[in-house]
C-alpha positions as CSV (number, residue, x, y, z in Angstrom):
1,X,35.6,-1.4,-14.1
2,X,33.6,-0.8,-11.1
3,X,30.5,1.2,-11.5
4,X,30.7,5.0,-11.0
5,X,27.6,7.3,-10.2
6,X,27.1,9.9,-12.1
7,X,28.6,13.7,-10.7
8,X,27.2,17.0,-10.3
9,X,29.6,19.3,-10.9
10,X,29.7,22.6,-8.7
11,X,31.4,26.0,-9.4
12,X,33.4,27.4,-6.1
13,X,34.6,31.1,-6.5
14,X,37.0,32.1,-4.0
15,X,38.3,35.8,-3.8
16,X,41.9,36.0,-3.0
17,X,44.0,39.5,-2.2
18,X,47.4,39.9,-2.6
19,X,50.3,42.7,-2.6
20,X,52.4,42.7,-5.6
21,X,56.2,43.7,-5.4
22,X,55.4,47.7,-5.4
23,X,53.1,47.2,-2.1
24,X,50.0,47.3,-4.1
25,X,46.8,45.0,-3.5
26,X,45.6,42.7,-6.3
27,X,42.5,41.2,-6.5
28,X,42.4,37.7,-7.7
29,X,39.3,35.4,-8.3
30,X,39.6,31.1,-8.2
31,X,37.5,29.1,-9.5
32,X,37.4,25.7,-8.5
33,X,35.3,22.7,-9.6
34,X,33.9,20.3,-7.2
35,X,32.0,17.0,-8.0
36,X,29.4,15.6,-6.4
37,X,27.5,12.2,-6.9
38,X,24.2,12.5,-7.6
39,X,21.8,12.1,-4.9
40,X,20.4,8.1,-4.8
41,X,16.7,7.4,-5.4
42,X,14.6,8.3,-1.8
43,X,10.9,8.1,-1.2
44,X,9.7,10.3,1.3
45,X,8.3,9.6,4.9
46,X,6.2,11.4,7.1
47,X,6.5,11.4,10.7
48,X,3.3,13.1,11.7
49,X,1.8,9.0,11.0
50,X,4.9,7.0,11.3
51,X,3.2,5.6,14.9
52,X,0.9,4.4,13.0
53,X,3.2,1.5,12.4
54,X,4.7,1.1,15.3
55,X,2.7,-2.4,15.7
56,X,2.6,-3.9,12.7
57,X,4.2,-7.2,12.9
58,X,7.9,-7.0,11.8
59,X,8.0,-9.9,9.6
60,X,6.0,-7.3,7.0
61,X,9.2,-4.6,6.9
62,X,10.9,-6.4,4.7
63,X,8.0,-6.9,2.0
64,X,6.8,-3.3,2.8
65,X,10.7,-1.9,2.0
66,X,10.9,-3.8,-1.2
67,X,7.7,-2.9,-2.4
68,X,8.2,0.9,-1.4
69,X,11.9,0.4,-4.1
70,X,9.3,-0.2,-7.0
71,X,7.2,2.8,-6.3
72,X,6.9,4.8,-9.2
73,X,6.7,9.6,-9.3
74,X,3.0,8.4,-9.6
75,X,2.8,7.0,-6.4
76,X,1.8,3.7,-8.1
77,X,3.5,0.3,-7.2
78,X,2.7,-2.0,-10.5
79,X,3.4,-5.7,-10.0
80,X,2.8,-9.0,-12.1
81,X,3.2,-12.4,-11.6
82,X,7.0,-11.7,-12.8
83,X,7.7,-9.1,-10.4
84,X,6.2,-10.8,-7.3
85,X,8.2,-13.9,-8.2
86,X,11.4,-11.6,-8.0
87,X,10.2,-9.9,-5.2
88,X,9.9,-13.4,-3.0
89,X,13.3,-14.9,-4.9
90,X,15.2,-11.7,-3.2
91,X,13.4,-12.0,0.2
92,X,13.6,-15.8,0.1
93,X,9.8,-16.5,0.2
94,X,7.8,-18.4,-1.4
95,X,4.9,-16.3,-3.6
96,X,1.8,-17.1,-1.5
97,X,3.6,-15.9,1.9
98,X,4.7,-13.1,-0.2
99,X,0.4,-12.4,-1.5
100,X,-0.3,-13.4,2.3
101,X,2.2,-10.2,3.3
102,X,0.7,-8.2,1.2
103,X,-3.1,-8.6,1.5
104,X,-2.7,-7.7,5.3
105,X,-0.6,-4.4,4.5
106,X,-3.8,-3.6,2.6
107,X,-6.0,-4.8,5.5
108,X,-3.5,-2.9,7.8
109,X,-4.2,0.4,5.6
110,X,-0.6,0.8,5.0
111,X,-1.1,0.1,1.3
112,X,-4.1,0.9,-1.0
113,X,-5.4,-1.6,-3.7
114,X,-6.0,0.7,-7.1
115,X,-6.9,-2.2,-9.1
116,X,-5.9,-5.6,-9.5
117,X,-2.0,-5.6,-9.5
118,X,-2.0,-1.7,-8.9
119,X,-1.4,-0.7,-5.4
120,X,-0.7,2.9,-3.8
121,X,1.6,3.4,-0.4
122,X,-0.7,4.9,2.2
123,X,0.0,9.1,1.1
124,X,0.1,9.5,4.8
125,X,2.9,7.9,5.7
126,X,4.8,7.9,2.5
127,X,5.0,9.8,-1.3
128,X,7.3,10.0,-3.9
129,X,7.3,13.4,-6.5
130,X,6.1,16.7,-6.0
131,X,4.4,17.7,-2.8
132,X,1.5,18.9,-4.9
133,X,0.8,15.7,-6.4
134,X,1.0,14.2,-3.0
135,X,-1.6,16.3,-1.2
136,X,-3.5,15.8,-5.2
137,X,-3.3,12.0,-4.0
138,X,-4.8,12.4,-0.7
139,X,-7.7,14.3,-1.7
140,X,-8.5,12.4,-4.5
141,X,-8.2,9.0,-2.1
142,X,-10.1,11.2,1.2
143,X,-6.9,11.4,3.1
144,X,-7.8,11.4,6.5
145,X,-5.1,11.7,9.5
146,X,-3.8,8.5,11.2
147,X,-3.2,10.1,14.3
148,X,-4.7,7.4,17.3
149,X,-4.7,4.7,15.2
150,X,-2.7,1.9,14.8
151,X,-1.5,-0.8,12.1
152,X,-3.5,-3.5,14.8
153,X,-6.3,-1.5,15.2
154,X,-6.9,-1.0,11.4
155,X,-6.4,-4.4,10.4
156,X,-8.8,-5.5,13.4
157,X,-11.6,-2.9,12.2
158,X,-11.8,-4.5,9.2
159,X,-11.8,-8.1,10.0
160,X,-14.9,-6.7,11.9
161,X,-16.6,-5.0,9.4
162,X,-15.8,-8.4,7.0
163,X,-17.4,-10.2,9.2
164,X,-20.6,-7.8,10.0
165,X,-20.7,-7.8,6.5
166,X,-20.7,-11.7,6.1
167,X,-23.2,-11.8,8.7
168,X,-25.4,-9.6,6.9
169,X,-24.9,-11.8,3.8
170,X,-26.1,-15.0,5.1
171,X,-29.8,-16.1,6.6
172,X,-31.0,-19.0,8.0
173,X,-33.1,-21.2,6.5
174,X,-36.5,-21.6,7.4
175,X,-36.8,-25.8,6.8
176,X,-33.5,-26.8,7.3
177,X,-32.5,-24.1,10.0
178,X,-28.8,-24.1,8.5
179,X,-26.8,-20.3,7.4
180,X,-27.4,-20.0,4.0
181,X,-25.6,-17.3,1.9
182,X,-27.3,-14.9,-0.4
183,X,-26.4,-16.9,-3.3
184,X,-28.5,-20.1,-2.3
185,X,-31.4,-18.2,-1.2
186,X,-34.5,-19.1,-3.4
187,X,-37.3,-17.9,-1.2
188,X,-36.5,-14.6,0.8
189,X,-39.5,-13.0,2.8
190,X,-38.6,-9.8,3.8
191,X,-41.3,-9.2,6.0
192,X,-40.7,-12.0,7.9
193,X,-36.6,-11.7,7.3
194,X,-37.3,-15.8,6.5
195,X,-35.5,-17.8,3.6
196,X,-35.8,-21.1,1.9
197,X,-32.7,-22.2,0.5
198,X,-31.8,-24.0,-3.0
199,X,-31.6,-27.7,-1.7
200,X,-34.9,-27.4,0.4
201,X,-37.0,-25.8,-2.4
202,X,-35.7,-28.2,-4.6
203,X,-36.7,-31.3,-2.2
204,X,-39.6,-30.3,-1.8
205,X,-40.3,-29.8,-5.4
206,X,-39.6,-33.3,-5.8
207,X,-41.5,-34.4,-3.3
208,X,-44.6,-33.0,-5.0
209,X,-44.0,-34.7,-8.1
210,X,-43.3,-37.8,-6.3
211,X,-46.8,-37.7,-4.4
212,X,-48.3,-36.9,-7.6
């Protein structure tokens, strides 16, 4: 038995006028039921943004399109290690291309990382429910038009910043001169902006015992 969707069923009224035999009209009223299939599952998409993806490397659509199937009224795509594994079986990729993919649609501001294994499509360029909740979800995330920008030109802004930010993270060492991160820094004098790292302050702490 092959699988049937379900129907909506429609009411048509159609007025009909006719002459009986003595010449006179008579008015008639059908009714006629239609069916329908119901309407599949959609998400919606905004134009208004959809340039913003016009450069964002094709090899993501298909990861983007599967994950935009599990997106829930909430807006919320949920996955687990089960899901993903599904996910990569049905695209024919292996798990950590499939992570890969999906870390740079999040760099590429085309999806939003709620939590760990919680992620929410970009309410720009796409939505799912009421069109309350929607704008709700872009207030609530500081929706801000993507007109100008680009898929490239996101994922390249934060790759900067990441690495501004790294840069900012690390000093040099004032013994050894190599880049220490925060982390390994002992001795930090901000006046100066000079550091003594673990492995020179610890040396030298054993040389002092050592001349002792």
């Amino acid at each position: 038995m092959g699988y049937e969707l379900s129907q909506k069923k429609v009411i048509q009224v159609a007025t009909i006028v006719e002459n009986d035999a003595n010449g006179n009209q008579v008015v008639k009223e059908e009714k006629k039921v239609v069916s329908y299939p119901s309407e599949p599952e959609y998400i919606k998409v905004y134009i208004k943004d959809l340039l913003y993806l016009k450069d964002m490397p094709q090899r993501l659509n298909p990861v983007l399109q599967s994950l935009l199937a599990c997106m829930s009224y909430k807006n919320m795509i949920v996955l687990n290690s089960s899901i993903k594994q599904i996910l990569s079986d049905k695209l024919k990729l292996s798990v950590s291309s499939f992570n890969h993919s999906l870390t740079e649609l999040v760099k590429g501001e085309v999806l939003i990382r709620k939590m760990t294994g919680c992620y929410i499509p970009n309410p720009a360029l796409f939505g799912r429910g009421a069109w309350k909740d929607i704008c709700d979800l872009r207030l609530e995330l500081n929706y801000t038009s993507l007109e100008g920008r680009t898929f490239k030109t996101a994922f390249e802004y934060r790759k900067e910043q990441k690495e501004k930010e790294g840069n900012l993270e690390k000093r040099q060492c004032s013994i050894c001169g190599e880049m220490v991160s925060e982390g390994d820094q002992v001795y930090y004098d901000k006046a100066t902006n000079e550091c003594q790292c673990r492995a020179c302050v610890q040396n030298a702490s054993k040389d002092t015992k050592d001349a002792i």
